[in-house]
C-alpha positions in Angstrom: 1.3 -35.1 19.7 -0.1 -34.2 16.9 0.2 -38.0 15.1 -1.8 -38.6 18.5 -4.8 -36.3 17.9 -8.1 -37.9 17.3 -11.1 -35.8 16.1 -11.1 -32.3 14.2 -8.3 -29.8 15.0 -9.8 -27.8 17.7 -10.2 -23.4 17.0 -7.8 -22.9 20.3 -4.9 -24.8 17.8 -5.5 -23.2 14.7 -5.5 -19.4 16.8 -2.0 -20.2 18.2 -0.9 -21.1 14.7 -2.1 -17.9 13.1 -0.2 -15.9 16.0 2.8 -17.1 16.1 3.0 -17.4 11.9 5.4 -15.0 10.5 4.5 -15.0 6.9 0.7 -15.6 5.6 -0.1 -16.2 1.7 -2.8 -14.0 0.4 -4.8 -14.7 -2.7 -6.2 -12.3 -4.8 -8.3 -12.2 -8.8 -7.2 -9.7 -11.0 -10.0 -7.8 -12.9 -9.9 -10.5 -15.3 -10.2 -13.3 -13.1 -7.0 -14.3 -13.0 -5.6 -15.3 -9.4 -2.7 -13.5 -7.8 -0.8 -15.5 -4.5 1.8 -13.2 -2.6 3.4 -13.5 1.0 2.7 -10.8 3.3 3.5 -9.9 6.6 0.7 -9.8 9.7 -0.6 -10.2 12.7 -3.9 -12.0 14.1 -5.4 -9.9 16.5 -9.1 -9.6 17.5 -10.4 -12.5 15.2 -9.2 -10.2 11.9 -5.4 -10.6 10.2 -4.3 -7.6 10.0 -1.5 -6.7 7.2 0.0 -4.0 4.7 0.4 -3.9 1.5 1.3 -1.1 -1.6 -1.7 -0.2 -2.5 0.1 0.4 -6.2 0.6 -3.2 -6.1 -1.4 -6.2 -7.5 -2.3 -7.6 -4.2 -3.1 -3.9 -3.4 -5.4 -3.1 -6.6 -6.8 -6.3 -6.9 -8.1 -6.0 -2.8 -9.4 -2.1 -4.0 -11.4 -3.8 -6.7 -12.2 -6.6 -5.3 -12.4 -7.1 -1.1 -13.1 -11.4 -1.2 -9.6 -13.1 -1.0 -8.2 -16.1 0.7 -5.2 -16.3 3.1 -3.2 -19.4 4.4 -0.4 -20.5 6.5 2.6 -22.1 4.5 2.5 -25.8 6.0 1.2 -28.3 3.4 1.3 -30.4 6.4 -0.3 -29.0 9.5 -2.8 -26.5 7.3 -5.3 -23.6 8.1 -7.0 -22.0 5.5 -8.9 -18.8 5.9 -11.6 -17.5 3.2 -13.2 -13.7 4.0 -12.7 -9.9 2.7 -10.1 -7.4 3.4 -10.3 -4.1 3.7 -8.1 -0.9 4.4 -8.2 -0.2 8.2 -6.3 1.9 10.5 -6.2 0.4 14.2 -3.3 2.0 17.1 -3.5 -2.0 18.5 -3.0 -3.5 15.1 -0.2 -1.1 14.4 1.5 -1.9 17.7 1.1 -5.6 17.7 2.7 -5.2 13.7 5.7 -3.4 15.6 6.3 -5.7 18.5 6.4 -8.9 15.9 8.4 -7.5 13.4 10.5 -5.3 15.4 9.9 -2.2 13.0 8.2 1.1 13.1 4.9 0.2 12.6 2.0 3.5 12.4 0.2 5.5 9.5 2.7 7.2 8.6 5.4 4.5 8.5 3.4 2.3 6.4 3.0 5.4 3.6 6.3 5.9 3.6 7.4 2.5 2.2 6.0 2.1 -1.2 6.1 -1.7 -0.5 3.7 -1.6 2.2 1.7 1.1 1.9 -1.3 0.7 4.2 -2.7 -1.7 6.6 -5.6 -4.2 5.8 -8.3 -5.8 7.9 -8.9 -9.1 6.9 -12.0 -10.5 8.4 -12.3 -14.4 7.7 -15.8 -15.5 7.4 -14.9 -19.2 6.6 -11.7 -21.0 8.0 -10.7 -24.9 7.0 -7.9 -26.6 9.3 -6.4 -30.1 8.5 -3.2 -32.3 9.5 -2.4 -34.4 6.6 -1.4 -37.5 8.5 -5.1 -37.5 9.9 -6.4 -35.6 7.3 -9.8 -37.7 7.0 -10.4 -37.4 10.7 -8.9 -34.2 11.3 -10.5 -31.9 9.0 -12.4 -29.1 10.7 -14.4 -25.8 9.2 -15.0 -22.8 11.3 -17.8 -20.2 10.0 -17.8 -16.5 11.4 
C-alpha cells in the first residue's frame, strides 16, 4: 500500500500513527542551547500528546524553562514529525487513556509517586511534517495548527 500511495500522506494516516505509537522521542534545549532527545511514553488524544515526565529530570527542567520542543515517531521510514510547546497539565481523560495503553495506574497521584515520571504534559503541536521515504519527494506533507 503504502509503495502505492501517490500525493502527500493524508492527516487521517499520520493520526492513526500517532495512536497506536508506543514510544514518541521528545526533544528538548538545555539552558545553554544544547539539545536533549529522550523516549517517553504517551498518548494522542484531543489533537495534544499527552506524556509524563520527572520533572527533576532534563527533559523535565529543560520543558520548565523552556515549553518549545519537538516530538517524533521512531520510523526513519514511514516519518511524522511534530514541532509545538508542552506544558504541565492534568486531564481525568488523558490519565485514563495513559492507563488503558500502558496497562498501569495512571492519575495525579500515581505519576508523583514515581520519581521517573513525575507529572503529565500537554504537548500541543503547532507544526507537524509527515513523509515515506520511498516517495519522499511526492509524499511530503506539513500540517499547521
Amino acid at each position: 500500500m503504502d509503495s502505492e500511495m501517490v500525493g502527500p500522506v493524508a492527516w487521517e494516516r499520520v493520526d492513526r500513527q500517532l495512536r497506536a505509537a508506543r514510544n514518541y522521542w521528545l526533544s528538548t534545549a538545555r539552558a545553554d542551547g544544547r539539545p536533549h532527545a529522550r523516549p517517553v511514553w504517551g498518548v494522542w488524544l484531543a489533537g495534544a500528546l499527552w506524556f509524563g515526565t520527572g520533572l527533576e529530570s532534563v527533559k523535565g527542567r529543560n520543558l520548565l524553562c523552556d515549553p518549545r520542543c519537538t516530538m517524533h515517531l521512531e520510523s526513519g521510514d514511514d516519518v511524522v514529525i511534530l514541532e509545538g510547546t508542552a506544558e504541565r497539565a492534568e486531564d481525568d481523560d488523558a490519565y485514563a487513556a495513559y492507563s488503558r495503553k500502558y496497562d498501569m495506574p495512571a492519575d495525579a497521584a500515581s505519576f508523583a509517586a514515581l520519581p521517573q515520571v513525575g507529572a503529565l504534559f500537554r504537548f500541543a503541536p503547532t507544526t507537524a511534517h509527515a513523509w515515506l521515504e520511498t516517495a519522499f519527494v511526492d509524499s511530503q506533507a506539513t500540517f499547521r495548527f
